[in-house]
Every structure is written in structure tokens, then in C-alpha cells.
Steps between C-alpha positions, in 0.01 A plus 500: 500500500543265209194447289430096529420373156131370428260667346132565397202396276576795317661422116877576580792393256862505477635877374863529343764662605523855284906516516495829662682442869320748636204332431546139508680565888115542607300262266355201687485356161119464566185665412153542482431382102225610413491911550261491794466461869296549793554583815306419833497603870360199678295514850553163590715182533199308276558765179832301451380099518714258575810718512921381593832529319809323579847712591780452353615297787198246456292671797149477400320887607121573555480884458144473540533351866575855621299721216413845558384732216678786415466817638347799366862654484688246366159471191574862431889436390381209326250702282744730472737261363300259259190709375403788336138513573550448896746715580534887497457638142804681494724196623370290219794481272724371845288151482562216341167545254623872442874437361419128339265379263409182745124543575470507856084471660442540880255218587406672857554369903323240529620207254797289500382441074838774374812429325672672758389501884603673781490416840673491810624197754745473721646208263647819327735596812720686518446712208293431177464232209330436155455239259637539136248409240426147416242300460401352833263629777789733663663680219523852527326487827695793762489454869590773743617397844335666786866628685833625334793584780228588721319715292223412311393512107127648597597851423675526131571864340710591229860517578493306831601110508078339479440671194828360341409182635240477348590623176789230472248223591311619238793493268562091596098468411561640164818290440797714585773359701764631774780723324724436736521104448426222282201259494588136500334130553177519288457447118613833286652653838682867393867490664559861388524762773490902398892664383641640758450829413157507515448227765300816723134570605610805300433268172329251663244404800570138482865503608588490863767714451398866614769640312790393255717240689299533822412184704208274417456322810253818617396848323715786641214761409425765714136494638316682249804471234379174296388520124167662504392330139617166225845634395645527141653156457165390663293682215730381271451129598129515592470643118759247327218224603167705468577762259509904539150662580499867280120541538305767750584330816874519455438867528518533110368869503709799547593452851625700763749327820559743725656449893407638833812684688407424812272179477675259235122473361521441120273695303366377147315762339436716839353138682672281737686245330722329793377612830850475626590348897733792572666745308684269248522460152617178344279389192505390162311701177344310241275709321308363162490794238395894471690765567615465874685754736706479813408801663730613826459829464363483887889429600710733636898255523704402176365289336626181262200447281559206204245435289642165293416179535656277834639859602401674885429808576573636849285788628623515879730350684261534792297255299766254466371186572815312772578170410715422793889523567544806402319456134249726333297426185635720204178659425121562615350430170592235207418446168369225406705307207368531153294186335641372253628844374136627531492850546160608614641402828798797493437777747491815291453826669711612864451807716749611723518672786684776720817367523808404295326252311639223213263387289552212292282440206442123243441465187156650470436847414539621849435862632706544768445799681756588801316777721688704751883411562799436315351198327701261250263363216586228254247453288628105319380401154155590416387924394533612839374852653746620794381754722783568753295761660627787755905436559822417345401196302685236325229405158664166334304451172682157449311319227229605265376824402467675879369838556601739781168646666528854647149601466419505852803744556377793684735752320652493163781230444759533250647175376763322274497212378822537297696589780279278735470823763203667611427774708205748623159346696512121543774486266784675707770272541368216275695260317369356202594182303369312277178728461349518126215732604373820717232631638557863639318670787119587536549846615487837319862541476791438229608168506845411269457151411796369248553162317832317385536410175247205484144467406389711860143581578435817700205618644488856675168478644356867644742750526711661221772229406783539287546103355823450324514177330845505379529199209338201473113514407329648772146518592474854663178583681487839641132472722337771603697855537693653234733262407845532292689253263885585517704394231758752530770225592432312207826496233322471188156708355178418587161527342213475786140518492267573806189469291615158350726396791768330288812621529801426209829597529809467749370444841195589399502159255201274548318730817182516561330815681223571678368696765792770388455832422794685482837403287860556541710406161896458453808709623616420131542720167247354334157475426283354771121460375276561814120468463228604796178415523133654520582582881738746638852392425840634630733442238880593472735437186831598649785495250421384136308671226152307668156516317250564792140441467320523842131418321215538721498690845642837678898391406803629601728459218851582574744482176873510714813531271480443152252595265168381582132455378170523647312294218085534515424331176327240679235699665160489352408857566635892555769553646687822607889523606716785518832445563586852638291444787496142488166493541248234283164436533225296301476153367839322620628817598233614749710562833823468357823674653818462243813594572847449332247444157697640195257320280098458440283245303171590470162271443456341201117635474436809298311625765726664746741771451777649667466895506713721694566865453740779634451843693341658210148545354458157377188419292452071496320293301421169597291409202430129513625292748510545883734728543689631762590881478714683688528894466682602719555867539288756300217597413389134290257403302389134565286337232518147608308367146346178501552190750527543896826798482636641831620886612849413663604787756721298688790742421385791639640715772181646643171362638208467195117493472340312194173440401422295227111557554554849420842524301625730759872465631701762713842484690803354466603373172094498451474881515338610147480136346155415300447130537205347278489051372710457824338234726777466741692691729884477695562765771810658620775338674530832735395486891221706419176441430311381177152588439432237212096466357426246216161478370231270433744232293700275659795691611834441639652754692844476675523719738954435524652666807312755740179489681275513229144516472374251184126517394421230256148630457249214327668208335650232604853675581863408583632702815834471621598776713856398496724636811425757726142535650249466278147545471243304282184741490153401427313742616377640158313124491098549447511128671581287816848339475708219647860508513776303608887674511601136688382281193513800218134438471252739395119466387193739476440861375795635341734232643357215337773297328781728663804366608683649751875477625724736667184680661544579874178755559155441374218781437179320444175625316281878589169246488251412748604114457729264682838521362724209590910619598752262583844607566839275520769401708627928495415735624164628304295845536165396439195785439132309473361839363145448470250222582539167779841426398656201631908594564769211543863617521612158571880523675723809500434842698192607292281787492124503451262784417152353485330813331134523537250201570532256729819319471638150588879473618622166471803335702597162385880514513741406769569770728805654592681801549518547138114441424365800660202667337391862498129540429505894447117563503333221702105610614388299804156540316564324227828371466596118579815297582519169356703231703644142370385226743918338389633775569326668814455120679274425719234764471154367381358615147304755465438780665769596746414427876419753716768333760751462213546845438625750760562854431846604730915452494477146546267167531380527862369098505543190322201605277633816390608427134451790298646850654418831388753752677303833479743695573771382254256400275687141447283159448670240656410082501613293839474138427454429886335832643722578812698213444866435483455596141578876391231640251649587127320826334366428191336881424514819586214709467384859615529534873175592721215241297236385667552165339344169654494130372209551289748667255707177526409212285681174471475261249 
């Protein structure tokens, strides 16, 4: 009912209207003045002295006459509503304390000394009333009645028509007035009522009118269907006269709102925030600062999420609150209106859900991220990051500098921003507009990501991308993968460098690169200038006479049309390239592959030369300088001089054996050649095998195509066996060694210092020491030889020979069909198996149980882990023994052991 007007011993004063409609419609033009109140639940008639107001008729009332304290119920919406420290934790930024700056102190149940008391008495029949703030012994005083229509106030919950009771009283205590009418007869009376449009408890819980241009003469609301918290215009007000509260209990940390289905409950940060009545959802947002997210990823409808200010979202229609005749509010959630432009308050993050989902974004720096469906996005001003998720999506950049997210894409997208299409993973069927930026998939694919001809950023994340920029100075960022800048669109030359990551030149003008490693220039005649880096690089020159210097790493250099370079004179040490293979190895060249190369430049060191020489008997002199020297066929004499000089044989037909220990080299284009000063060796690029022995220098010995068997002997040695097969053999070591094909790493005996790529099989050391062999992700052949070797083969099909000793086989990748060992030689004696605890889960370390380990076809009880089929010979793991599980072999070894646990250890 109408507040009366008296008021309280509180300091109150006169507040000003603001000249904002919306505002003033609800301002009682009264407040508390000086920034803090208390509030009181008294126990008895006495807590309120001499206590009576007069109506506006001149009826003198004695509330007091018919007192009863408040009930437990009815305390619990009013903590709710006025205090931070008294009600739930996660509903603090829903009271009065939590979105104002007014200081608001609970001074208990038993005391009538409060600015603000509540009470009940049947004076208050047949609904509610409160005193606006004054000075006098009433003001902002609220008084329940005991009976509404029959049904009584002693049970409020959120949503139902006690707990917005309440709250409006509340409102009249703190000095807002109806919205639906005017005040008049007392000094500075407000005669404003709320526009028209927003005249709603949609905008407002101190109107009468349930919804735009409903009745006022009685709330239309369905039971449970009543405004669950203050509304926006109600924030709005309540913060005109006591300021805008951005500290830690206005939720000012990164929080989280998220909304039961099937309850209504509001969530903040995973805790119950408004224990809703039924399962409705009508409340208003005001949230003080961090970075805050509407999270609905929990709904399965289409949803109309809006994350600006005075804007609703609607999750369900199911959770439509009815406001009579027919009317439904327009959304379950809404935003709270900015403070004065403040915009710690914005809402910045949204999650969608299953459905067809629109998702509006303000002018924060939202991340909008759509989920399942065939989502609309619109990302406002601010930077925003759209994710539209699985589904044909609409992504609406609108203002700012927005960024289309595919990264959680589960296959490789391909997308354009200059014709605004997209297609492949998340991105089939997009439409793009307005989008700056992208952000390819996460997965080991190929995503094509292209730009328009504005400053674009593209990231392609894992996978190997293909980023076109087009013009306009882009910021390409390949990730991880092998990535590729393409510039063969571009209309005018370019000139781009992977090391620097500047790029000059047509639309290559004012890039920057990084991440990249491979290059594709113009589809013009003229000279493109396209630099690599120390990694691998990819790079193409297409048409044009294009200058190519890969640098550092295994490149592939590929020339096209025109007449092309491969230029070197960057690199800072040997180098050999011949172009009739097309094969180049050492210093920048090591690894390289060129093709459609009509021109070399060579280092710029006098140390490395370039030697190649026919079908003949060639004799070579390196003299100084490391040189590389290539034969070819004939019986040659190589004399490699001074410096670190190489014996080339990558030419020849046949299979070859050299030994630089001994000088001695047969077969092939080897057959007859005398090799002294030569420190380095390159094998044939026939199927066949190598045998290729250095000596006690540091060596590096290629072993090119075949399966070849490389022997760096002492030193610390470069192997790289190249394709095919190949062997790295240390079995001419006088000491233990540990080696690593996964990482390349070697140390110990001979294979101290090596480094090791290409290498599939391992043969460690003839000594009575532990040697330590780790294979890769191949398949590796793997002989121990001598001594308690300890044999990893990591993933791939691998083979182990443990030799003599007592030898340790370790398993410590995932298993699968394609990770299945063969240990050739295992000895029940003295052999062991070592298990990962991550990988083989749940089996205890250390030695194997006796009732984890069964020797037959299959686990025969939920123990059985770890199953040795005799007759096959297969070792098998069963994550649940006899379970619904199947058991996955990991090993195969000889059929008819008498093998127990005790040869099982896990670690």
C-alpha cells in the first residue's frame, strides 16, 4: 500500500531529482544522508517506544497494539535484500549493501534502536507498508501484515509474491516511491510516475503494474512468477542517491552466473545465489568489476542471450515468469544499467548452449562463445572473441577489432575473411562479418585461414595452416605444426623474412611473421626475395627470377619457373649442395631438398667447399676449409687437407662400405677409393645398405637412402641415417652408453656428444655395463648386446633383442594396436618387464602381484591385470580383469615361458 510519510531519528535529507524519467518515476525524493543505516528485527512492542503515525485521512494508527516480530522466513529475504554480511555469500551483490555504496549494519532481534525496523501488525492489513526516511521515530520503519487474500506473508521465497513484498517495502524504507503513480500532499512530494514503456516489474519492483499497461489495482503475477530480486531502474535509483558499490561484495572478481534447467536456482560462482520458489527466472545483474561470464552452456532450447546494459536475456520459455492476461516477462535474466557510464559493471564473457543460440555482446571486450547449434553472435564495440562453436553460425564482428575463435574446432576449418565464408570443422557454413582476426583449429590438420585486405591477425594454432594475409599489415602467427605464409595472390613482389618476421613488399608490406615455417612467394615475373629461418622451412618461389635462402634447418627449397637461387652466404659454417641430386647438407644446408634451383650461393666463410666429381677416377683435394667432396664414380683419391672435409657418395648406384679408421672403402662408387684428412662421411642414396665407420674424431656420417649401418666410433659424432631403415651401431664402444633416438640424445662411451636423427634401430655396446636404449615414436629394432641393458622403444611396433645380462624392458607409452613390442630373447631368469603406473592404472608399484598377473587367453577375475598367453606368446594388460573391458596386447614374446609376476615390475 502507500508508504505514509514520517520518518526516523535517522539523518535523512531532501535528494534531487537526476532528470532521467526512468529514474525520477521511482525517487521518493528522500534519503538516508549520511551513507549509513541500520537495520533491526525487534521482539517486542517496547523496542519501538511510544510509537503512531497519522494516515493520510487523519486516522491516528498504533502498529505496535498488534506487534509480532518477524518470522524467521520473512528475516531471511530481508538479509537477503539489505546486507551483505547476513545473507548467503553468493547473493551478496542482489542487496542493497552489495550494489550501493550506502553502509548498511544489522543491529540483531532484539532492539527497536535501527534506522530501519521491521515488524509485523495487523495495522499493516491487507498487504504491507513502510516509512520513507525522515527524521521522526517512524521513518523507514516496514510493517508486514499478518494476512494477504487469505494467504499469509510468513513464508517468502524468491519469485513468489512475500519475497517481492518485502523487497518493495524495503524499497519505500530506502526512499523509492510507486512507479506507477505520483506522490502528493507533503513538502518536496515527487509527482512523476515511470514512462510508459518501462512502467513493468520487468524494470521495476515498485510499480503495481505486473506488466506494461497492466492494471494496478492488484498484481496479475502468477504464483511463483514475481521479480525474484531489486530490478534495473531500482539499482539505478537506489545508486543515483547512495552511489555505485565496485568493491569485493559487488562480486568484483571474475565471476561466474550460471542457471539451473530444471530448478531456476541461480548459481554465482558454482554457489546458490537465489534459491528460487519454483522454476522461474526473473532477476536483475549488477555485478561490480572483473572479468564476469554468463555461462548456459547447461541449456539445451534457443537461446536469446544479451549481454548490454538494461538488455534481457531469455534462457527458457519454461522459465518465463507469467505476469497475468496473457503477458510474459521478455527475459529470465537482466542487466543491470551502467553507472554513470562505469564499465566495471559490463558483463563480459557468455557461453552458450545446445541450441540455436543469439548472443549479444556490449561494449567490453567480450568473448562470446556459441557452443552447439546454429548460433548468431554479435560481438558490439569492444575487441571481441566469437566462438560460434559446432553449426552453421552467423559471427557479427560489429565494432572494434573482433577475432573469430575456431580453436576448439575438432577438425580443420578453412576460412575467409575476404569473402566472409567458411567451411570445414566448426566453420562449415559460417558467415563472417566484421571479423579483423582468426584463430584456426587445435587439431593436427591443415587449416586455410585467409585475411582481407586490412591489418588481419591470424593465428593457426596446432596443425599445419596455410595463413594468407592478403594486404593490409598482418600479424601472421602460424603455432605449433608446420606452418605456411602464402603470398602467391599478392600483385606486386615481395621481400619476406621468417628469421626477422618483417615482411616488405605488395601484400607482404608491413607483415609480421611468426610461428611460420614454410613460404609461398608471387605468381608474378619477378623477383620475390624469400628468407627461412634456422628451422625447417618449406619455401616456394613460383614465377619470378626469386633469390631463395632457406638458412638454418632440413629445407625444401623449390625454385618453380624462372631462374632461381638457393643463396647460403649467410650460413656460418660448411655447407654441401648439389644440384643434380638436389641434395645439401651442412651448415644452412644440412637437410636440404632443392628443386627447380638453377642457381647456388655458397657461404661466405673460407671454410667450406663445394666438391663434386663425375664417373671417373677422381683424385680431390680439400686443402683448407671444410670441404665437401664428392667422387663419384672411380677409383678416387680423397685427400680432404686441413679443416673438418667430407667423402660425398651420395651419387652412387651401388651400396658402399667406408672406414675412415682404417682408410678402407669398397663398393659402389667407393670401390678402389683411398680416403685419408676426411673426417666426414655421406652414404648412398640407393635402397641398399651402407656400412659407414668414422673414427675417433668427431665424425659426421650420412648414411642418405637405404638401410644403412653408421658407426661413429669415439667422438662426439653426427648420425643421420636419412631414409630407409637405419642402424646407429655402438657396439665397438669399450664403455656403457645412453641413447635417446626420441630426443636425438646420446652420452657415454663412444656416443658421448652424438647426435642422432633419422635412426630407427639401435645396437648398443659388447661390455659388461648397463647400456641405456631408447627408441621413438617408429618402429625401432633394438639389440642390448652385452651387459644389464635397459631397452625403451617408446611407441611404434618395435623389436628388442636384449643380448646377454640381465635386461630391463621398459613400457611407458600408450598402448594400442600400433605399440606392440617384440622382445626376441627374453630369459625368465633374468630378464624384467618394466610397467608405467600412468599407463598400466591401477596396479600398485613395485613388484607385480601375484593376483595381478595370470598366465592364459584372457583375465579370468577382476584382479587379473597382466596376461601372459603361453601359447601365443602375447602379453596383454586388462584395465578391469574380467570386466566389461577387453585387454589390449602390449608385447609379444616367445610362447611356452614360465614367466610369473616377479618378472613384472611397476614403477
Amino acid at each position: 500500500m502507500q508508504p505514509a510519510w514520517n520518518g526516523s531519528s535517522e539523518p535523512a535529507g531532501v535528494f534531487d531529482l537526476t532528470g532521467d524519467p526512468n529514474i525520477d518515476g521511482i525517487l521518493a525524493r528522500r534519503f538516508w544522508s549520511d551513507g549509513s543505516i541500520t537495520y533491526s528485527f525487534p521482539d517486542q512492542a517496547s523496542d519501538y517506544g511510544a510509537y503512531s503515525y497519522v494516515d493520510g485521512n487523519g486516522v491516528t494508527h498504533f502498529p505496535t497494539a498488534t506487534f509480532q516480530q518477524v518470522l524467521a522466513a520473512q528475516q531471511t529475504a530481508i538479509h537477503f535484500a539489505m546486507s551483505v554480511e547476513n545473507g548467503p555469500l553468493a547473493s551478496q551483490g542482489f542487496s542493497v549493501e552489495g550494489f550501493t555504496n550506502l553502509d548498511v549494519g544489522f543491529n540483531g532481534t532484539t532492539t527497536g534502536n535501527a534506522t530501519m525496523r521491521f515488524g509485523r501488525s495487523d495495522d499493516a492489513q491487507p498487504t504491507a507498508f513502510a516509512f520513507y526516511p525522515s527524521s521522526s521515530n517512524v521513518g523507514g520503519d516496514v510493517w508486514l501484515g499478518t494476512q494477504v487474500g487469505g494467504s499469509n506473508l510468513s513464508n517468502p521465497a524468491a519469485g513468489n509474491y512475500a519475497w517481492a513484498t518485502i523487497l518493495h517495502e524495503i524499497g519505500h524504507g530506502l526512499g523509492l516511491k510507486h512507479g506507477h503513480a505520483g506522490d502528493s500532499g507533503f513538502p518536496n512530494a515527487n509527482p512523476n510516475v515511470l514512462p510508459s514503456n518501462v512502467d513493468a516489474m520487468e524494470y521495476s519492483i515498485m510499480t503495481y503494474r505486473s506488466f506494461i499497461n497492466g492494471p494496478t489495482n492488484g498484481y496479475t503475477n502468477e504464483t511463483n512468477g514475481f521479480a525474484q530480486t531489486f530490478m534495473m531502474l531500482d539499482i539505478a535509483a537506489l545508486q543515483a542517491m547512495y552511489g555505485a558499490d565496485f568493491s569485493s561484495q559487488s562480486n568484483n572478481t571474475d565471476t561466474v552466473y550460471k542457471w539451473d534447467p530444471t530448478s531456476g536456482d541461480t548459481l554465482i560462482n558454482g554457489q546458490v545465489g537465489i534459491d528460487a520458489a519454483a522454476n522461474r527466472i526473473f532477476a536483475t545483474i549488477w555485478d561490480g568489476g572483473g572479468v564476469d561470464t554468463y555461462d548456459l552452456s547447461s541449456y539445451t532450447g534457443n537461446l536469446m542471450l544479451d549481454l548490454r546494459p538494461g538488455e534481457e536475456s531469455l534462457f527458457s520459455t519454461t522459465q518465463q515468469a507469467h505476469l497475468g492476461s496473457g503477458n510474459f516477462a521478455s527475459g529470465n535474466i537482466y542487466n543491470a544499467l551502467q553507472f554513470q557510464g562505469d564499465a566495471r559493471s559490463l558483463i563480459e564473457n557468455a557461453i552458450g548452449g545446445t541450441g540455436n543460440d543469439t548472443i549479444t555482446g556490449n561494449a567490453a571486450n567480450n568473448s562470446l562463445f556459441g557452443g552447439q547449434g546454429d548460433d548468431t553472435l554479435s560481438g558490439g564495440n569492444g575487441n571481441d572473441l566469437l566462438a560460434g562453436g559446432a553449426g552453421v553460425d552467423q559471427i557479427n564482428g560489429e565494432g572494434g577489432v573482433d577475432t573469430a575463435d575456431y580453436s576448439a574446432s575438432a577438425a580443420s576449418v578453412n576460412v575467409n575473411l575476404s569473402t566472409g565464408t567458411g567451411s570445414g570443422g566448426d566453420a562449415q557454413g559460417d558467415t563472417l562479418t566484421g571479423i579483423e582476426n582468426l584463430i584456426g583449429s587445435n587439431v593436427a590438420g591443415t587449416d586455410v585461414l585467409t585475411g582481407d585486405g586490412t591489418a588481419n591477425h591470424i593465428q593457426g594454432l596446432a596443425g599445419n595452416d596455410i595463413l594468407v594475409g592478403l594486404g593490409g599489415a598482418d600479424i601472421l602467427v602460424g603455432g605449433t605444426g608446420v606452418d605456411t605464409a602464402d603470398y602467391s595472390a599478392s600483385g606486386g613482389r615481395i621481400n619476406v623474412n621468417l628469421t626477422t618476421g618483417a615482411g616488405l613488399g605488395g601484400d607482404a608490406h608491413g607483415d609480421t611473421l611468426s610461428g611460420i615455417e614454410n613460404l609461398i612467394g608471387t605468381n608474378i615475373a619477378m623477383t620475390d626475395f624469400l628468407t627461412g629461418d634456422a628451422g625447417a622451412n618449406h619455401i616456394q618461389g613460383l614465377a619470378g627470377d626469386d633469390l631463395i635462402a632457406g638458412l638454418g634447418g632440413a629445407d625444401v627449397l623449390i625454385g618453380g619457373s624462372g631462374v632461381d637461387t638457393a643463396d647460403y652466404s649467410a650460413s656460418a659454417s660448411r655447407i654441401a649442395v648439389n644440384l643434380s641430386t638436389g641434395y645439401a647438407a651442412g651448415g644452412d644446408a644440412h637437410g636440404d631438398t632443392l628443386s627447380g634451383i638453377e642457381n647456388l650461393i655458397g657461404t661466405n666463410s673460407s671454410l667450406t667447399d663445394f666438391l663434386t666429381g663425375d664417373a671417373g677416377a677422381n683424385h680431390i683435394q680439400g686443402l683448407a676449409g671444410d670441404d665437401l667432396i664428392a667422387g663419384l664414380g672411380g677409383a678416387d683419391v680423397l685427400i680432404g687437407g686441413s679443416g673438418v672435409d667430407t667423402a660425398d657418395y651420395s651419387a652412387s648406384a651401388s651400396r658402399i662400405a667406408v672406414n675412415l679408421s682404417t682408410g678402407y672403402a669398397a663398393g659402389g662408387d667407393a670401390h678402389g677409393d683411398t680416403l685419408s684428412g676426411i673426417e666426414n662421411l655421406i652414404g648412398t642414396n640407393v635402397a641398399l645398405t651402407d656400412f659407414l665407420t668414422g673414427n675417433s674424431l668427431a665424425n659426421r656420417i650420412e648414411g642418405g637412402a637405404g638401410d644403412d649401418l653408421i658407426a661413429g666410433l669415439g667422438g662426439a659424432d653426427v648420425l643421420i641415417g636419412g631414409s630407409g631403415v637405419d642402424t646407429a651401431d655402438y657396439s665397438a664402444s669399450g664403455g656403457r652408453i645412453a641413447v635417446n633416438l626420441s630426443t636425438g640424445y646420446a652420452a657415454g662411451g663412444d656416443a658421448h656428444g652424438d647426435t642422432l636423427s633419422g635412426i630407427e634401430n639401435l645396437i648398443g655396446t659388447n661390455v659388461a655395463l648397463t647400456d641405456f636404449l631408447t627408441g621413438d615414436a617408429g618402429a625401432n629394432r633394438i639389440e642390448g648386446l652385452a651387459g644389464d641393458d635397459e631397452i625403451n622403444g617408446k611407441e611404434g611396433a618395435d623389436i628388442f633383442v636384449g643380448g646377454g645380462g640381465d635386461d630391463l624392458f621398459i613400457f611407458d607409452t600408450a598402448l594400442g594396436a600400433g605399440n606392440i613390442d617384440a622382445i626376441l630373447d627374453f630369459v625368465v631368469a633374468d630378464d624384467m618387464v618394466r610397467l608405467a603406473s600412468s599407463i598400466f592404472t591401477g596396479l600398485s608399484v613395485g613388484t607385480l602381484t601375484a593376483a595381478a598377473f595370470r598366465v592364459g587367453a584372457a583375465a579370468a577375475d577382476a584382479d587379473d591385470r597382466i596376461i601372459y598367453n603361453a601359447g601365443s606368446g602375447g602379453l596383454f594388460f586388462d584395465v578391469d580383469g574380467n570386466g566389461a573391458q577387453g585387454q589390449v596386447q602390449f608385447a609379444s614374446l616367445s610362447t611356452g615361458l614360465a614367466l610369473t609376476n616377479d618378472n613384472f615390475l611397476v614403477a
